[in-house]
C-alpha positions in Angstrom: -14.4 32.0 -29.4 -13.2 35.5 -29.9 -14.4 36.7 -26.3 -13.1 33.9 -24.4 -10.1 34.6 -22.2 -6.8 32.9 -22.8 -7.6 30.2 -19.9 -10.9 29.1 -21.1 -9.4 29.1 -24.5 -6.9 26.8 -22.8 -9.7 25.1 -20.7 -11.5 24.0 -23.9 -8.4 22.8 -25.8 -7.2 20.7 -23.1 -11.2 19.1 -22.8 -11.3 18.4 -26.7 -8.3 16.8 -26.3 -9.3 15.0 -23.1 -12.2 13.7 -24.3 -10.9 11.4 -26.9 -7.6 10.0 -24.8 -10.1 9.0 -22.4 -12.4 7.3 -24.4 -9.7 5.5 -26.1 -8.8 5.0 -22.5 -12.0 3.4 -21.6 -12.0 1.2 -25.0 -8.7 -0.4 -24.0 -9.8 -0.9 -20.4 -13.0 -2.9 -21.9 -11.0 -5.1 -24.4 -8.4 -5.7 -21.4 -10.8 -6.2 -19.0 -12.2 -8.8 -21.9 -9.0 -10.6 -22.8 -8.5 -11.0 -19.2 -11.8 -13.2 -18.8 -11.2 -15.0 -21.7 -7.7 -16.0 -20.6 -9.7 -16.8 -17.3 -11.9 -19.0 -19.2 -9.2 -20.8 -20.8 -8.0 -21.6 -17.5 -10.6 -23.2 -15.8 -11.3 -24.8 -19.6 -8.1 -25.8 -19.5 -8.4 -27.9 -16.1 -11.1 -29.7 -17.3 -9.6 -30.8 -20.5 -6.6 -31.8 -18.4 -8.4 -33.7 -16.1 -10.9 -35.8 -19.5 -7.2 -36.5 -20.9 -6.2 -38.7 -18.1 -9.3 -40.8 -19.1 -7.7 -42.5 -21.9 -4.8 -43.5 -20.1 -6.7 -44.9 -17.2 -9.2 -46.7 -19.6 -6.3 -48.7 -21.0 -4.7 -49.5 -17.9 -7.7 -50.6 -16.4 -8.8 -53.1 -19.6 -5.1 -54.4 -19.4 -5.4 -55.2 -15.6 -9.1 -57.1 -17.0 -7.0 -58.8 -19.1 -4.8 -59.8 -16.3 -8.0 -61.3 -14.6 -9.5 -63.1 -17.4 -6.3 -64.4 -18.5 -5.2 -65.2 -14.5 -2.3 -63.1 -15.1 -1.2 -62.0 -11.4 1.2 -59.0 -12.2 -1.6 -58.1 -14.3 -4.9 -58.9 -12.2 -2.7 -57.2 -9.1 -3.2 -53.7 -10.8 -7.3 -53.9 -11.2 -8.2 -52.5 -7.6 -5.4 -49.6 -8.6 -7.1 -48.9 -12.2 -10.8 -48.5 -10.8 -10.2 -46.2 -8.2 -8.3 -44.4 -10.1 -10.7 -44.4 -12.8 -13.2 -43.9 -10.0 -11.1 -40.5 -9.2 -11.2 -39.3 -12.5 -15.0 -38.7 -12.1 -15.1 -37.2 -9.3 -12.2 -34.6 -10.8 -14.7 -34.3 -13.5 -17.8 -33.5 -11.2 -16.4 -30.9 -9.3 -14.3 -28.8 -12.0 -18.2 -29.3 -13.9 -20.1 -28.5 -11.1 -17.4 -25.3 -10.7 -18.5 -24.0 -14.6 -21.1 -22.7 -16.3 -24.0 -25.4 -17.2 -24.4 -23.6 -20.5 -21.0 -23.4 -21.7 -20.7 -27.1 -21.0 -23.7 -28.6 -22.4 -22.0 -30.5 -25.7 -19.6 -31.9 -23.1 -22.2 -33.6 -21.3 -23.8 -36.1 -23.4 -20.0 -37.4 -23.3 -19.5 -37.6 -19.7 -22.8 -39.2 -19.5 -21.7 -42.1 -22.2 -18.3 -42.2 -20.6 -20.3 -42.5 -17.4 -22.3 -45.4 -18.7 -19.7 -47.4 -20.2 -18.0 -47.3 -16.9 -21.1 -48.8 -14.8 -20.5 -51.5 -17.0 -17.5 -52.1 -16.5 -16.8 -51.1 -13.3 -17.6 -53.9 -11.2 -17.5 -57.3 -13.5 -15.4 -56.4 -16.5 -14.1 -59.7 -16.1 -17.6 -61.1 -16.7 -18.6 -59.9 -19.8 -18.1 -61.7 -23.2 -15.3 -60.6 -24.6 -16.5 -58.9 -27.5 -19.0 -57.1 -25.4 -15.9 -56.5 -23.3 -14.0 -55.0 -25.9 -17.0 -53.0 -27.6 -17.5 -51.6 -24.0 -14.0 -50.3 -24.0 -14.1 -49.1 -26.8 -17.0 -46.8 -26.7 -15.7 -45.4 -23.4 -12.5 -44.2 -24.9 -14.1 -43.1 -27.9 -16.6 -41.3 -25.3 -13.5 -40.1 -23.4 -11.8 -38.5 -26.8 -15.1 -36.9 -28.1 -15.1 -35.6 -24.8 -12.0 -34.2 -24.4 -12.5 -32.8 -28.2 -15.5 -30.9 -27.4 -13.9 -29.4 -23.8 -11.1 -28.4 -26.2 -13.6 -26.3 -28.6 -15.9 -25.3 -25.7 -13.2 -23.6 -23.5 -12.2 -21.6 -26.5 -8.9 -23.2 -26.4 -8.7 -24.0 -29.9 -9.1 -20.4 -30.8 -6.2 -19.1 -30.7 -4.8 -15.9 -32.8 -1.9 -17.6 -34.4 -3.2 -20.3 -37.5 0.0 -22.6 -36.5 -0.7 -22.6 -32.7 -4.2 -23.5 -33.6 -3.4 -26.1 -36.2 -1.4 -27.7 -33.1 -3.8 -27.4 -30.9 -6.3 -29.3 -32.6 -4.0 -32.2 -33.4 -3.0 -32.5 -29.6 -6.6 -32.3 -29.0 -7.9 -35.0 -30.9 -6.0 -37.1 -33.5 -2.6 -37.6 -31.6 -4.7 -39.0 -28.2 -6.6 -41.3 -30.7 -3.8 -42.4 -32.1 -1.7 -43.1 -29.3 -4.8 -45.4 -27.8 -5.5 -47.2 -30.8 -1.7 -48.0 -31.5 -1.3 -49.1 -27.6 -4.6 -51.5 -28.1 -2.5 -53.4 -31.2 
């Protein structure tokens, strides 16, 4: 070090001292570059979760216009063609923003949509028909499909991970127990 001339004494100084600001540099470029595509995610996650939430408010409006028809209530009965194309809608929301994501990162979700999906071939086209209590069963596994569904989107999107314990805490309510409760207490 002793033989070096002032300038690549200088010259070395500044490269030790480089070497760490840049790869501190380069670490905080990853874990930005990493936030960024989990906020990303949490976007598209958080389309999909919108779109399942609409389900339980369409599910009730829909067995309440079947209630219209089975009880030849016209104001009632008037709002059935309205309820299953919206309903109807709803899917195909659901399709595309799945189609649009990741198989993998959805796969818990699925086994909802699929019972959600099954409930609603059987009621789609003769809701009216069925028995009442297989009537009311039906609608009730399809919004207990719809909440399980909206649940799991919730935890699969990473939505519910949040930094802050109180954010989170609120997060799960509004995810789960508050939707329940709001459908059960509209059904009484």
């Amino acid at each position: 070090v002793s033989r070096l001339k002032l300038w690549q004494k200088i010259a070395a100084v500044a490269v030790a001292l480089l070497v760490p600001t840049l790869v501190s540099q380069l670490v905080l470029m990853r874990d930005f570059a990493a936030q960024v595509e989990a906020a990303d995610a949490q976007q598209a996650g958080l389309v999909r979760v919108e779109i399942a939430t609409h389900f339980s408010a369409l599910i009730f409006a829909h067995e309440v216009a079947v209630v219209g028809v089975v009880y030849d209530i016209p104001r009632l009965a008037a709002r059935l063609p309205e309820a299953t194309r919206a309903l109807d809608a709803v899917f195909v929301e659901v399709d595309q923003a799945f189609a649009a994501a990741d198989p993998a990162e959805l796969a818990g979700a699925r086994q909802h949509l699929d019972a959600l999906r099954a409930s609603w071939r059987t009621l789609r086209d003769d809701a009216a028909g069925l028995q009442q209590p297989v009537r009311a069963r039906t609608y009730e596994e399809m919004a207990a499909a719809a909440l399980r569904l909206r649940s799991v989107l919730v935890d699969e999107t990473g939505l519910a991970r949040v930094p802050s314990a109180e954010i989170g805490g609120l997060v799960q309510l509004a995810a789960e127990p508050l939707p329940q409760l709001f459908y059960y207490a509209s059904n009484t």
